[in-house]
C-alpha positions as a LaTeX table, in Angstrom:
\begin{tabular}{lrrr}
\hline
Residue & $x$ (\AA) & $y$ (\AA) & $z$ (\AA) \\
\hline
Unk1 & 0.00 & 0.00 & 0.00 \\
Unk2 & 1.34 & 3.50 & $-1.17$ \\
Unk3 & 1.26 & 6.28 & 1.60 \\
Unk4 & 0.25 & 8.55 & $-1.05$ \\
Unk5 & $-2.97$ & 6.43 & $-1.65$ \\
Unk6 & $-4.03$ & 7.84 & 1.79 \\
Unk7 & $-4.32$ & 11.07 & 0.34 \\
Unk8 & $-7.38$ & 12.18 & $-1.56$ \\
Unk9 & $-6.50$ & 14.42 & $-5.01$ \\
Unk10 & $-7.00$ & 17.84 & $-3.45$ \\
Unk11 & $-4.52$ & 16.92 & $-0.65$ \\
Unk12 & $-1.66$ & 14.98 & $-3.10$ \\
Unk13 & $-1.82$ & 18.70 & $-5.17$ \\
Unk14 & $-1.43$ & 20.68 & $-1.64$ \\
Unk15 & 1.29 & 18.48 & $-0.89$ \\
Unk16 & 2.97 & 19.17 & $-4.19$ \\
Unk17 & 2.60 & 22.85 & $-3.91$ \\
Unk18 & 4.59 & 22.52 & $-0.72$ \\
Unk19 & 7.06 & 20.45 & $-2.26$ \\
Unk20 & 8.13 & 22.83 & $-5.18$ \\
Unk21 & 7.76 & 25.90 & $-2.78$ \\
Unk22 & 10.25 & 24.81 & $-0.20$ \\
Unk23 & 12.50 & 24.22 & $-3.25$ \\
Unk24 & 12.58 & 27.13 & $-5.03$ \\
Unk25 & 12.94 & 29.09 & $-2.10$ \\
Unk26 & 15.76 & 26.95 & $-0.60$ \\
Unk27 & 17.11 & 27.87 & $-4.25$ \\
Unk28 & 16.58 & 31.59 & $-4.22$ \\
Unk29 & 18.68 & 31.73 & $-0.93$ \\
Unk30 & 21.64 & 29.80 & $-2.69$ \\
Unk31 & 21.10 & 32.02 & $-5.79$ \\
Unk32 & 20.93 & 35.46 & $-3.92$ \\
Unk33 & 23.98 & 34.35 & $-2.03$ \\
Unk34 & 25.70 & 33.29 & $-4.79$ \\
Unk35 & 24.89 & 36.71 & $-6.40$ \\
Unk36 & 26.08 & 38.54 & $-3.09$ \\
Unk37 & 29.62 & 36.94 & $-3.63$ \\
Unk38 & 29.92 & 38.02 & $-7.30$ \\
Unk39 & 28.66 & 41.92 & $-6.28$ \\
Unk40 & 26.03 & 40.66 & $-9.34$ \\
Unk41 & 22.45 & 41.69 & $-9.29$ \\
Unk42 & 20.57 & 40.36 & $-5.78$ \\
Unk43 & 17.04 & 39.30 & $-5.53$ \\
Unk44 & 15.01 & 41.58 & $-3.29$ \\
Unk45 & 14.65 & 40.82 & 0.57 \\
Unk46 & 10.98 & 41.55 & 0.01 \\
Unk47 & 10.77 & 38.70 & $-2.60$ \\
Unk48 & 12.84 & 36.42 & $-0.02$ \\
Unk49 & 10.23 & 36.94 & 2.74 \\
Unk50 & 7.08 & 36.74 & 0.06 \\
Unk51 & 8.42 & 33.44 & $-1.24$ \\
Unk52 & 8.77 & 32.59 & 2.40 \\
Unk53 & 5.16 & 33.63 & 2.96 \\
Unk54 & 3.31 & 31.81 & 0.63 \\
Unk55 & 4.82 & 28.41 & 1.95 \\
Unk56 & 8.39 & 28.48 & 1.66 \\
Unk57 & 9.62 & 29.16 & 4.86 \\
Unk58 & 11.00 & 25.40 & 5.39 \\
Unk59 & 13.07 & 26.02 & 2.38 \\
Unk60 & 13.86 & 29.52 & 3.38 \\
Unk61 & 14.86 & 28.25 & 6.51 \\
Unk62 & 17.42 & 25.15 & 5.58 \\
Unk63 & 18.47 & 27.54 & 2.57 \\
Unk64 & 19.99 & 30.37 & 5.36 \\
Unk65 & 21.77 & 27.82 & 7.08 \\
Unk66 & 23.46 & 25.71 & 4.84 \\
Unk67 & 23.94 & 28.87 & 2.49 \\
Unk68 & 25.00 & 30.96 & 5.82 \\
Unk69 & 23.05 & 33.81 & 3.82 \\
Unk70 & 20.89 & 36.76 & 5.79 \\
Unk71 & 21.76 & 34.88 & 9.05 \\
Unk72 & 23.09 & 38.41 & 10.41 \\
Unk73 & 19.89 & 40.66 & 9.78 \\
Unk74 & 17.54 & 40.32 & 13.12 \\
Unk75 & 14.41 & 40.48 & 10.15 \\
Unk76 & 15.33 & 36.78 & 8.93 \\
Unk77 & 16.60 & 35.61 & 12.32 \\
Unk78 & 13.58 & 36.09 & 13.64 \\
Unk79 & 11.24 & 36.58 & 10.91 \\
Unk80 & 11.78 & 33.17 & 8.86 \\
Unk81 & 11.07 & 31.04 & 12.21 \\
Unk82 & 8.43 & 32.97 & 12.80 \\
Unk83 & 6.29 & 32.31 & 9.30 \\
Unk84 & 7.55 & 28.98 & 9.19 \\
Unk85 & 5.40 & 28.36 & 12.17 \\
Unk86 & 2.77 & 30.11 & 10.77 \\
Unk87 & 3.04 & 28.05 & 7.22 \\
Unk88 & 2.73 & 24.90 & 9.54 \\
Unk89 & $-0.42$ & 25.84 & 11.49 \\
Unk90 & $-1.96$ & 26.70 & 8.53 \\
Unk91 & $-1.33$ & 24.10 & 6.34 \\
Unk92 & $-2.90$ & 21.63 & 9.25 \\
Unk93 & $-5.70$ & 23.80 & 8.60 \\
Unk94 & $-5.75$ & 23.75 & 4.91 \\
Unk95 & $-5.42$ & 19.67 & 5.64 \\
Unk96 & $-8.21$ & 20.08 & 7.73 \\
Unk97 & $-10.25$ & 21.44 & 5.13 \\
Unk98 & $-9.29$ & 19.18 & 2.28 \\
Unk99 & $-10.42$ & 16.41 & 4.51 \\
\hline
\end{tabular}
């Protein structure tokens, strides 16, 4: 038996959503600091923080610490923990609704 069979359609695309969020924004960290080191062009700490937002703060989260990037600015210290506990309460809720 698949765990994924447990999972109705609505719930397997939620999960998905997640998925690809966390990894583009685990990305975008390594990109922007990537960029930093190069003096190149940087991605906005505004789109950082709305990619965090919309579900991405897992990926936001493992992608400042292995990256060591924004680590020093109180904003993302505190700030990414922060949403990423909000993205988990309310994806239980979302679950909750899908159910």
């Amino acid at each position: 038996m698949s765990i994924i069979s447990n999972f109705n359609n609505k719930e397997v695309t939620f999960l998905v959503y997640i998925i690809i969020v966390n990894i583009v924004s685990f990305f975008t960290f390594g990109l922007d600091k990537s960029k930093s080191k190069k003096n190149d062009w940087r991605i906005s700490e505004m789109s950082l923080a709305v990619i965090a937002l919309i579900g991405g703060a897992a990926g936001a989260l493992l992608g400042m610490v292995a990256f060591k990037h924004k680590t020093n600015k109180v904003k993302f210290t505190l700030g990414i923990p922060i949403i990423f506990i909000l993205n988990k309460v309310l994806e239980l809720i979302i679950f909750n609704f899908l159910r």
